[in-house]
C-alpha positions in Angstrom: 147.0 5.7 201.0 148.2 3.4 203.5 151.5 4.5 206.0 153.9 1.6 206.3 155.3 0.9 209.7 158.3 1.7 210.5 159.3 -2.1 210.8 158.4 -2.6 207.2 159.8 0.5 205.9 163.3 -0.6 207.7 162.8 -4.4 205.8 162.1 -2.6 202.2 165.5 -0.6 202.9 167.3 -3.6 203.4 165.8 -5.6 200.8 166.8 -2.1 198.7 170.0 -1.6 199.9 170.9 -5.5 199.0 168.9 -5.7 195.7 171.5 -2.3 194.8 174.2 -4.1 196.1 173.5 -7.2 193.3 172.5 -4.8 190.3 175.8 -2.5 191.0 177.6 -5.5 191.0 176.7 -6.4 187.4 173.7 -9.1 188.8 170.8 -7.7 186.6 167.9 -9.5 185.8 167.7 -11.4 182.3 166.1 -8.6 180.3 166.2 -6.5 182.8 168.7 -2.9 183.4 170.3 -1.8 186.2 167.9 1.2 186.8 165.2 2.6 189.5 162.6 -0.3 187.6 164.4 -3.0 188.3 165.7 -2.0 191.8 161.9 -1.9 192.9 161.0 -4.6 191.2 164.0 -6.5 192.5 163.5 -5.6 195.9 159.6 -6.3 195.8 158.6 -2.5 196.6 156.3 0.2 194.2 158.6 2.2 192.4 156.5 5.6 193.2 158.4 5.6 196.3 161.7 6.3 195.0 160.3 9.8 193.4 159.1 12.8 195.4 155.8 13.3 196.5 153.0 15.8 197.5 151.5 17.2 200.3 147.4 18.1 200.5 148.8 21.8 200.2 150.9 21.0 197.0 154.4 21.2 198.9 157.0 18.7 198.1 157.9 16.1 199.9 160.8 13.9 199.5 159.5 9.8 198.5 160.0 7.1 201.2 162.9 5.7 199.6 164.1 8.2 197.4 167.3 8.9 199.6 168.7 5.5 198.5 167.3 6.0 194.7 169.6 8.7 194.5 171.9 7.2 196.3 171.5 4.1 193.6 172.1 6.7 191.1 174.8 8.9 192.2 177.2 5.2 192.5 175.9 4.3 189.4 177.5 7.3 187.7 180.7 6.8 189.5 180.6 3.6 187.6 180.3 4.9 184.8 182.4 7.2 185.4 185.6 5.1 186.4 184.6 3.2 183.0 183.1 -0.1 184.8 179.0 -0.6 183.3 177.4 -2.9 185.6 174.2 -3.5 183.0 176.0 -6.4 180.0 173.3 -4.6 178.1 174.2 -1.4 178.3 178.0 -2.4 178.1 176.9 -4.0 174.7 175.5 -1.4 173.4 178.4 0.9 174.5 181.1 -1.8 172.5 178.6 -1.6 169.7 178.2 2.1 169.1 182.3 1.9 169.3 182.3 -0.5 167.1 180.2 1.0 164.8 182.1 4.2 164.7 186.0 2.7 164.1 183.4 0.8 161.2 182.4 4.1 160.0 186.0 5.6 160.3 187.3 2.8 158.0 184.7 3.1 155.3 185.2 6.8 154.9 188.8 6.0 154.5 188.4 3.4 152.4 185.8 5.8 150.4 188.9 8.2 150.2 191.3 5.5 148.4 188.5 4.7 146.3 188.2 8.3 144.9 191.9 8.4 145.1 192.2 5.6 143.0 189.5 6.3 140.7 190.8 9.8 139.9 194.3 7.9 139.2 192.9 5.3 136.7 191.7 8.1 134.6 194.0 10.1 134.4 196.2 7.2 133.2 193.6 6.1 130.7 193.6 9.3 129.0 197.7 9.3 129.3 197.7 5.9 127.7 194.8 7.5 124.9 197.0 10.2 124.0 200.0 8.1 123.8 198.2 5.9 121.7 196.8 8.9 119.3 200.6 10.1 119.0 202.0 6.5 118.5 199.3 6.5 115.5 200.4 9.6 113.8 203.6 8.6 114.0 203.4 5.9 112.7 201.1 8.0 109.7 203.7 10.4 109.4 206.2 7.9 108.9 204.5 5.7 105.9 203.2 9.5 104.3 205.6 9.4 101.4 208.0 11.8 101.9 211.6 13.3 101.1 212.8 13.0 103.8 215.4 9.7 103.9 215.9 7.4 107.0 219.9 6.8 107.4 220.6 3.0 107.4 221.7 1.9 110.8 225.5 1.0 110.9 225.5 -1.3 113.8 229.8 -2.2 113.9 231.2 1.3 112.4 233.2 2.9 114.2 232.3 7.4 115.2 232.9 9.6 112.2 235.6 11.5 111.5 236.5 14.6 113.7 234.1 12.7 116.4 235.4 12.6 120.1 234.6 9.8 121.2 
Protein backbone atom coordinates (compact mmCIF):
# COMPACT_ATOMS: atom_id res chain seq x y z
CA UNK A 1 0.00 0.00 0.00
CA UNK A 2 0.74 3.43 -0.94
CA UNK A 3 2.34 6.01 2.02
CA UNK A 4 0.71 9.37 1.73
CA UNK A 5 2.88 12.44 1.98
CA UNK A 6 2.96 14.29 4.65
CA UNK A 7 1.28 17.29 2.78
CA UNK A 8 -1.74 15.17 2.06
CA UNK A 9 -1.97 13.54 5.31
CA UNK A 10 -1.94 17.30 6.94
CA UNK A 11 -5.03 18.21 4.13
CA UNK A 12 -7.07 14.88 5.16
CA UNK A 13 -6.66 16.11 8.94
CA UNK A 14 -8.04 19.28 8.21
CA UNK A 15 -10.69 18.21 6.00
CA UNK A 16 -11.25 15.67 9.18
CA UNK A 17 -10.99 17.91 11.77
CA UNK A 18 -13.68 20.34 9.90
CA UNK A 19 -16.04 17.48 8.54
CA UNK A 20 -16.16 16.65 12.79
CA UNK A 21 -16.61 20.04 13.47
CA UNK A 22 -20.10 20.01 11.14
CA UNK A 23 -21.38 16.46 12.23
CA UNK A 24 -20.75 17.44 16.10
CA UNK A 25 -22.58 20.31 15.44
CA UNK A 26 -25.74 18.49 14.43
CA UNK A 27 -24.85 18.99 10.33
CA UNK A 28 -25.18 15.24 9.34
CA UNK A 29 -25.75 14.07 6.12
CA UNK A 30 -29.53 13.25 5.00
CA UNK A 31 -29.53 9.54 5.83
CA UNK A 32 -26.55 9.66 7.15
CA UNK A 33 -25.19 9.38 11.35
CA UNK A 34 -22.86 11.22 13.05
CA UNK A 35 -20.36 8.20 13.28
CA UNK A 36 -16.66 7.17 12.05
CA UNK A 37 -18.73 6.23 8.41
CA UNK A 38 -19.82 9.37 7.74
CA UNK A 39 -16.85 11.35 9.06
CA UNK A 40 -14.68 9.55 6.32
CA UNK A 41 -16.97 9.71 3.94
CA UNK A 42 -17.64 13.33 4.68
CA UNK A 43 -14.19 14.25 4.69
CA UNK A 44 -13.37 12.20 1.34
CA UNK A 45 -10.83 9.75 3.15
CA UNK A 46 -10.99 5.45 3.50
CA UNK A 47 -12.38 4.76 6.76
CA UNK A 48 -9.60 1.85 7.52
CA UNK A 49 -7.55 4.70 8.58
CA UNK A 50 -9.32 5.56 11.56
CA UNK A 51 -8.74 1.85 13.06
CA UNK A 52 -5.40 0.36 14.02
CA UNK A 53 -3.28 -1.46 11.97
CA UNK A 54 -0.53 -4.11 11.52
CA UNK A 55 2.93 -4.50 11.14
CA UNK A 56 4.67 -7.40 8.76
CA UNK A 57 5.62 -8.88 12.28
CA UNK A 58 1.92 -8.71 13.55
CA UNK A 59 2.57 -5.72 16.08
CA UNK A 60 0.11 -3.09 16.33
CA UNK A 61 0.17 -0.05 15.09
CA UNK A 62 -1.91 2.85 15.67
CA UNK A 63 -4.16 3.95 12.10
CA UNK A 64 -3.20 7.24 10.36
CA UNK A 65 -6.05 9.08 11.68
CA UNK A 66 -7.23 7.17 14.44
CA UNK A 67 -5.97 9.90 17.04
CA UNK A 68 -8.76 12.20 15.81
CA UNK A 69 -11.44 9.09 15.49
CA UNK A 70 -11.08 8.80 18.99
CA UNK A 71 -10.85 12.03 19.50
CA UNK A 72 -14.42 12.17 17.31
CA UNK A 73 -15.59 9.77 19.77
CA UNK A 74 -14.54 10.71 23.05
CA UNK A 75 -16.63 14.52 22.31
CA UNK A 76 -19.21 12.66 20.98
CA UNK A 77 -19.84 11.03 24.38
CA UNK A 78 -19.50 14.19 26.20
CA UNK A 79 -22.46 15.06 24.14
CA UNK A 80 -24.24 12.67 25.01
CA UNK A 81 -23.41 12.90 28.06
CA UNK A 82 -24.39 16.64 28.86
CA UNK A 83 -27.80 15.38 27.09
CA UNK A 84 -27.24 17.37 23.61
CA UNK A 85 -27.49 14.39 20.42
CA UNK A 86 -26.01 15.86 17.47
CA UNK A 87 -27.47 12.95 14.93
CA UNK A 88 -31.82 14.28 14.60
CA UNK A 89 -31.91 10.51 13.96
CA UNK A 90 -30.58 9.26 16.80
CA UNK A 91 -32.32 12.13 18.84
CA UNK A 92 -35.60 10.65 17.35
CA UNK A 93 -35.19 7.56 18.16
CA UNK A 94 -34.11 8.54 21.74
CA UNK A 95 -37.82 10.74 22.08
CA UNK A 96 -39.35 7.64 20.63
CA UNK A 97 -38.16 4.90 22.85
CA UNK A 98 -39.32 7.71 25.70
CA UNK A 99 -42.24 7.97 24.24
CA UNK A 100 -42.90 4.61 23.99
CA UNK A 101 -42.17 3.85 27.52
CA UNK A 102 -44.55 6.76 29.34
CA UNK A 103 -47.06 4.84 26.42
CA UNK A 104 -46.36 1.60 28.13
CA UNK A 105 -46.52 3.10 31.70
CA UNK A 106 -50.11 4.35 30.86
CA UNK A 107 -51.52 1.23 29.48
CA UNK A 108 -50.38 -0.85 32.40
CA UNK A 109 -52.10 1.60 34.47
CA UNK A 110 -54.91 1.89 32.58
CA UNK A 111 -54.79 -2.29 32.53
CA UNK A 112 -54.83 -1.87 36.42
CA UNK A 113 -58.26 0.31 36.43
CA UNK A 114 -59.62 -2.00 34.07
CA UNK A 115 -59.20 -5.09 36.41
CA UNK A 116 -60.02 -2.78 39.17
CA UNK A 117 -63.12 -1.95 37.62
CA UNK A 118 -63.96 -5.26 36.42
CA UNK A 119 -63.53 -6.97 39.74
CA UNK A 120 -66.02 -4.03 41.11
CA UNK A 121 -68.86 -4.69 38.52
CA UNK A 122 -69.08 -8.12 39.67
CA UNK A 123 -69.09 -7.98 42.78
CA UNK A 124 -72.04 -5.54 42.42
CA UNK A 125 -73.87 -7.80 40.02
CA UNK A 126 -73.95 -10.54 42.35
CA UNK A 127 -74.88 -7.87 45.39
CA UNK A 128 -77.72 -6.71 43.17
CA UNK A 129 -78.51 -10.89 42.38
CA UNK A 130 -78.79 -11.58 45.93
CA UNK A 131 -80.74 -8.60 46.64
CA UNK A 132 -82.94 -9.47 44.04
CA UNK A 133 -83.34 -13.35 45.19
CA UNK A 134 -84.22 -11.92 48.85
CA UNK A 135 -86.61 -9.17 47.48
CA UNK A 136 -88.37 -12.34 45.73
CA UNK A 137 -88.76 -14.36 48.83
CA UNK A 138 -90.01 -11.69 50.45
CA UNK A 139 -92.21 -10.89 48.52
CA UNK A 140 -93.19 -15.06 48.59
CA UNK A 141 -93.21 -15.07 52.14
CA UNK A 142 -95.46 -12.26 52.28
CA UNK A 143 -98.37 -13.63 49.79
CA UNK A 144 -97.74 -17.46 51.54
CA UNK A 145 -100.99 -17.44 53.48
CA UNK A 146 -100.32 -17.14 56.88
CA UNK A 147 -101.38 -16.19 60.48
CA UNK A 148 -99.64 -13.86 61.01
CA UNK A 149 -101.75 -10.25 60.61
CA UNK A 150 -100.17 -7.02 59.19
CA UNK A 151 -101.34 -3.99 61.62
CA UNK A 152 -103.15 -1.26 59.49
CA UNK A 153 -101.01 1.78 59.27
CA UNK A 154 -102.52 4.75 61.45
CA UNK A 155 -101.01 7.61 59.68
CA UNK A 156 -102.66 10.86 62.10
CA UNK A 157 -102.82 8.84 65.69
CA UNK A 158 -101.19 10.06 68.04
CA UNK A 159 -98.15 7.38 70.35
CA UNK A 160 -99.90 4.85 72.56
CA UNK A 161 -100.58 5.04 75.88
CA UNK A 162 -97.64 4.84 78.44
CA UNK A 163 -95.40 5.97 75.23
CA UNK A 164 -92.71 8.67 75.73
CA UNK A 165 -92.69 10.47 73.14
Amino acid sequence: MARISDETRRDNEAAIRHVMARLLAGDVPPGGKCDIKALAAQAGVARTGFYPKKNRDGSPRPGPYQHLAEEFERRLTELRETGVIPDPRAAQIERLKEQVSGLKERLAARDAQIDGLTGFRERALSQIAAQRMEIERLRDALAAPSNVRALPNSSGASAPFGSRS
